[in-house]
Every structure is written in structure tokens, then in C-alpha cells.
N, C-alpha and C positions, 0 to 999 in steps of 0.2 A: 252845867258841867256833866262832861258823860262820864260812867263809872268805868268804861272801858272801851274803847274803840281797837279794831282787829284791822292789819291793811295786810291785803295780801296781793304778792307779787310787787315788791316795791322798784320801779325803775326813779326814774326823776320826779315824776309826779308824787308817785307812793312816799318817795322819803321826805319829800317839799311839804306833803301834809302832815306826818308824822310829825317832822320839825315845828310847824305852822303851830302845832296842835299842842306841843309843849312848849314851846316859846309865847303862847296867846292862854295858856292856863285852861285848855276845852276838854279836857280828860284826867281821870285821875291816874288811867292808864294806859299804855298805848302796846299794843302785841303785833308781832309781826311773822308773818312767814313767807319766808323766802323758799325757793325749789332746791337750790344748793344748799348744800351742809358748809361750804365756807364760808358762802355771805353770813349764811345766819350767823357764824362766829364773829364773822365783822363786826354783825349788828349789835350784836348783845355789849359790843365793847362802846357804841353810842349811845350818847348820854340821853337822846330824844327816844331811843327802844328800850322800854321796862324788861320786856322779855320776848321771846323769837318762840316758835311752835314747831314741830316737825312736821306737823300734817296741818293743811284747810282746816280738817275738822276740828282736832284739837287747838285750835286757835279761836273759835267764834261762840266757842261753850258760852263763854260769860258777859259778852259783849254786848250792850247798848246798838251799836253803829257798827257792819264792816264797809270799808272801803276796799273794793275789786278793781289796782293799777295793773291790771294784767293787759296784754297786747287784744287787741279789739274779737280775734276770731278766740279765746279764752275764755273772754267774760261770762260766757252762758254756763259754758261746761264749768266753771267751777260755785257756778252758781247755784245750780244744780246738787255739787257734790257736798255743799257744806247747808244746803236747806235743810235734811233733819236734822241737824245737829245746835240750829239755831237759836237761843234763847228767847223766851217767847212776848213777840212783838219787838224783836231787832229789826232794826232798819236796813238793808244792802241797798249801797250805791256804786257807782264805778266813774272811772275818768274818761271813758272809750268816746272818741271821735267823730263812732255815727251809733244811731240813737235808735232807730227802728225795730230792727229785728231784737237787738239789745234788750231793749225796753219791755217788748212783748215774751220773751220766750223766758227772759229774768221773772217778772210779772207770775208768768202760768207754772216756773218752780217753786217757787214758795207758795203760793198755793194757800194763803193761810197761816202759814209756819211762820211769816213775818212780811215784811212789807218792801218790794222795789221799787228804788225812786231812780231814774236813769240822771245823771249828772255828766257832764263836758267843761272842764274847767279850760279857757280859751288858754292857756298859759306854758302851750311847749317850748321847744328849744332844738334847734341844731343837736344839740347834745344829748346825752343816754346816760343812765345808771346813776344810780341811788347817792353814790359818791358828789354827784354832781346837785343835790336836792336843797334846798333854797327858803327858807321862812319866809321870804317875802313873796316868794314867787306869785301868789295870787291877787298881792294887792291891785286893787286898781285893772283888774282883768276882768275880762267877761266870763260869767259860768251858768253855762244851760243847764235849767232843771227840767228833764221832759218827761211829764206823769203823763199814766193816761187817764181814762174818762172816770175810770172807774178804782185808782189808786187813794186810799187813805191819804186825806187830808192833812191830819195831824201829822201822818208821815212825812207828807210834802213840805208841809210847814218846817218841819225840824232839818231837813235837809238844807230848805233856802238860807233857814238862821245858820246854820251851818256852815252853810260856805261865806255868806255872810260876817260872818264871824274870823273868818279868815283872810278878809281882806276882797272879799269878791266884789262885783258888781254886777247880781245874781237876775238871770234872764229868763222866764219861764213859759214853754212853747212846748206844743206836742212834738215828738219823736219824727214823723214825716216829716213838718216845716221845719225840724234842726237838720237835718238832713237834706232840704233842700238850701236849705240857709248854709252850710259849712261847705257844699259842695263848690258853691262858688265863691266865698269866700276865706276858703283856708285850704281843701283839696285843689281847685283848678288852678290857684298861682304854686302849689308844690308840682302839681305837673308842666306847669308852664316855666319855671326854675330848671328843672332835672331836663327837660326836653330840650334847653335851651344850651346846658351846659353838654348834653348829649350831643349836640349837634356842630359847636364849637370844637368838642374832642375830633370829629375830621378834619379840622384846619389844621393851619400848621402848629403846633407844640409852641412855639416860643412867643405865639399871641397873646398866652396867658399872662406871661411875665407884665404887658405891657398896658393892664387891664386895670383901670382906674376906681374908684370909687362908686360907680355906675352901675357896673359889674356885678361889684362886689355883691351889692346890697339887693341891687335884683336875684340875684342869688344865692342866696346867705344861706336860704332854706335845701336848696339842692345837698347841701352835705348832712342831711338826714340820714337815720337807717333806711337802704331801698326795702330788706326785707319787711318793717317795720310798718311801710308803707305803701309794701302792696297788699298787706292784709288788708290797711285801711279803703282803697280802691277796689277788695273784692267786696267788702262791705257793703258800701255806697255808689258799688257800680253802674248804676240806674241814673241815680243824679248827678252823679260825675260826667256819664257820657254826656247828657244833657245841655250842660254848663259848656262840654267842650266841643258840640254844636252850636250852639250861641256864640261861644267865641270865635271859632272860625268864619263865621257868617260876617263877625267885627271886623276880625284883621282883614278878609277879603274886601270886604269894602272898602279898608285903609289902604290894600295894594289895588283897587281900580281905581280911588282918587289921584294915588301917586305916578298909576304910571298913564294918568289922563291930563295928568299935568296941573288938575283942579286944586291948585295950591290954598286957594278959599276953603276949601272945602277938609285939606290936610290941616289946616290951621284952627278950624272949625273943631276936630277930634281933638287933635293936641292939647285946646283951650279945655274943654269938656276932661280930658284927662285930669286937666291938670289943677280944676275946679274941684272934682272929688278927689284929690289928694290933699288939697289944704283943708277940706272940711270934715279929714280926720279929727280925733278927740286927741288932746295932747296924749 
């Protein structure tokens, strides 16, 4: 048990662990600081938040663990701002997206003062805001822990138990390969969703009404925050583009099969589709 974990910046992720965190007995206390002065009043009124902080700093004084659910272009800068004030040999992790620069520049502000393990809990949602935050939410999800060469052990270790501990299904890779690994699996079908629904909005209006389950679900993710999500694309800009050169190279091929008439060959992709879909994990 931790004697006190700090989250700061709580959207969905933030309040899903806080919950996680007292619902699962891993804290004896859990603090929280929000940016606004209303949420924090929200908070204090939830039974999963002991107590709310005004500031970063004032929040990680006494803390074992803080958890950073801040938006991805965030994470450093407040990483940064609560390193002196750290207790010493606190752990800083974060929920962010992409891993890289994250990882490194977290890494080079503590500095000593305590130790960054970069974390990616696979487990978002369409949806936003703390209101919406979830104890279960990590069961049975994927969660990158990406150290690097030269990050404390023991720190890594208490992180993995960690999420571990919350239901994860805890994945450990350096910061590039999560990063090349999310780009095409979790960023390029968010842009291929929003691209998709972007380009339906010039048809006619009344298509949508008549848009089946097919749709839907290919799409589920397009009603994300865009703002939300283009921090996450100036992030991982590098392996995003990448992924969405490989993909173009795919569909082109599938529009010279189809319009060569090589139905063998249409049938051929289709099957291969449809092969790594079933040999998803339940």
C-alpha cells in the first residue's frame, strides 16, 4: 500500500485510477489537483478523493507515487514544476499516449529528486472528464511501461505492480517502439475514423440517418476530442506519418485489384482482413 498517491490533472483516466485506487485498497490516501477551483469542489465532495490541493506543488509534498493524466503536450511541463518539491524517491508516472519525448525530458527533470517511469494505460474512450472515470476501467487492458536504459529498477518494478494491481495487463518496451507500436495501432485507426467521417460530411446529410452498425463501430472513435487529439498527432508526428504511408500503399493496392477486376486477389485481402480480426483476444 502507498501512503499517498497525488493525480494530477484528473480527466477520465485520472479519476478511473483514483477510483481504481480506493476501490482496490492501494493507498491509504489519494490527493488530487485539478486546474479549476470548481472541479476541485466537485472532488472533495467524492468519496475516492481524500483531499484536492491548489497548486502541483502543494499536492506531491507527501506523496509515495504521483500520477500526471494531463493532455500529452502537459506532461513535461508539469513535471518539471513539481520536481523540487518532490518527496524523496517518489515515483512520477503519467497516462500520455506517446512515450518518447515524454519519457526523456520527464527522465532529465527529476534529475535525482525522484524517479520517471513513463506509463500508457491502453484503456480510453470516446468520452472525457472525470465525471465519466470508471474502477474497472483497466481491467484486462493493455498498459505500457516504457523505462529507459538507465531508469531505476525498483522504480520500474513498483510501477508494473502497480498497474498490475489495477487490473492491467502490464507491457514493458522502450519509449520509441511504444511509439512506433501505438502509431499504428491506436493513432492511425483514430485518423482513419475522423478522415472517414470527414469525408462522408460532403455527401448528402440524410446518409447518416441510414448508417447501420458497420458505421457505427468503425467509427465509434471519431467522436473523440479533435483538440485532444491533435496534441496527440503533434507528439508522434514522425510515426504517425509513417503508418499513414504504409497504409496508403495497402488501400492502393486494394483500389488496383478492384478496379483490374482481380476479384482473387480482392478476396485474398478481404480474407487476410478478416483473419486478423478474429485473432483478436476477447
Amino acid at each position: 500500500m502507498f501512503t499517498q498517491i497525488t493525480i494530477l490533472a484528473p480527466g477520465l483516466l485520472g479519476a478511473s485510477v483514483a477510483r481504481a485506487v480506493v476501490a482496490r485498497g492501494l493507498a491509504k490516501r489519494v490527493i488530487i489537483w485539478a486546474r479549476r477551483p470548481e472541479v476541485r469542489l466537485l472532488l472533495e465532495e467524492q468519496s475516492w478523493c481524500h483531499a484536492t490541493a491548489e497548486t502541483p506543488e502543494a499536492s506531491v509534498a507527501e506523496s509515495d507515487l504521483v500520477i500526471i493524466a494531463a493532455p500529452v503536450d502537459c506532461i513535461v511541463r508539469l513535471t518539471q514544476q513539481i520536481a523540487p518539491h518532490l518527496a524523496s524517491n517518489a515515483i512520477v508516472t503519467d497516462v500520455g499516449s506517446v512515450k518518447g519525448e515524454i519519457s526523456r525530458l520527464g527522465h532529465a527533470a527529476l534529475s535525482g529528486k525522484g524517479h520517471f517511469v513513463g506509463s500508457h494505460p491502453m484503456a480510453g474512450s470516446e468520452k472525457t472528464g472525470w465525471e465519466h472515470g470508471d474502477p474497472e476501467l483497466f481491467t484486462k487492458r493493455t498498459c505500457f511501461v516504457t523505462p529507459l536504459l538507465d531508469t531505476d529498477t525498483g522504480a520500474v518494478e513498483t510501477v508494473v505492480r502497480f498497474w498490475h494491481d489495477l487490473g492491467s495487463e502490464v507491457v514493458t518496451v522502450s519509449p520509441d517502439a511504444h511509439d512506433e507500436i501505438v502509431a499504428h495501432i491506436s493513432h492511425l485507426p483514430h485518423v482513419l475514423a475522423a478522415s472517414l467521417c470527414a469525408y462522408l460530411q460532403g455527401k448528402n446529410h440524410s446518409w447518416r440517418n441510414y448508417a447501420g452498425g458497420g458505421l457505427r463501430d468503425t467509427t465509434r472513435i471519431a467522436g473523440s476530442d479533435a483538440q485532444l487529439w491533435r496534441t496527440i498527432l503533434e507528439q508522434n508526428r514522425d510515426e504517425v506519418l509513417r503508418a499513414i504511408s504504409q497504409f496508403q500503399d495497402e488501400l492502393q493496392s486494394f483500389h488496383a485489384a478492384l478496379s483490374n477486376r482481380d476479384y482473387p486477389e480482392v478476396t485474398a485481402r478481404l480474407e487476410r482482413g478478416s483473419a486478423y480480426r478474429r485473432e483478436f483476444r476477447p
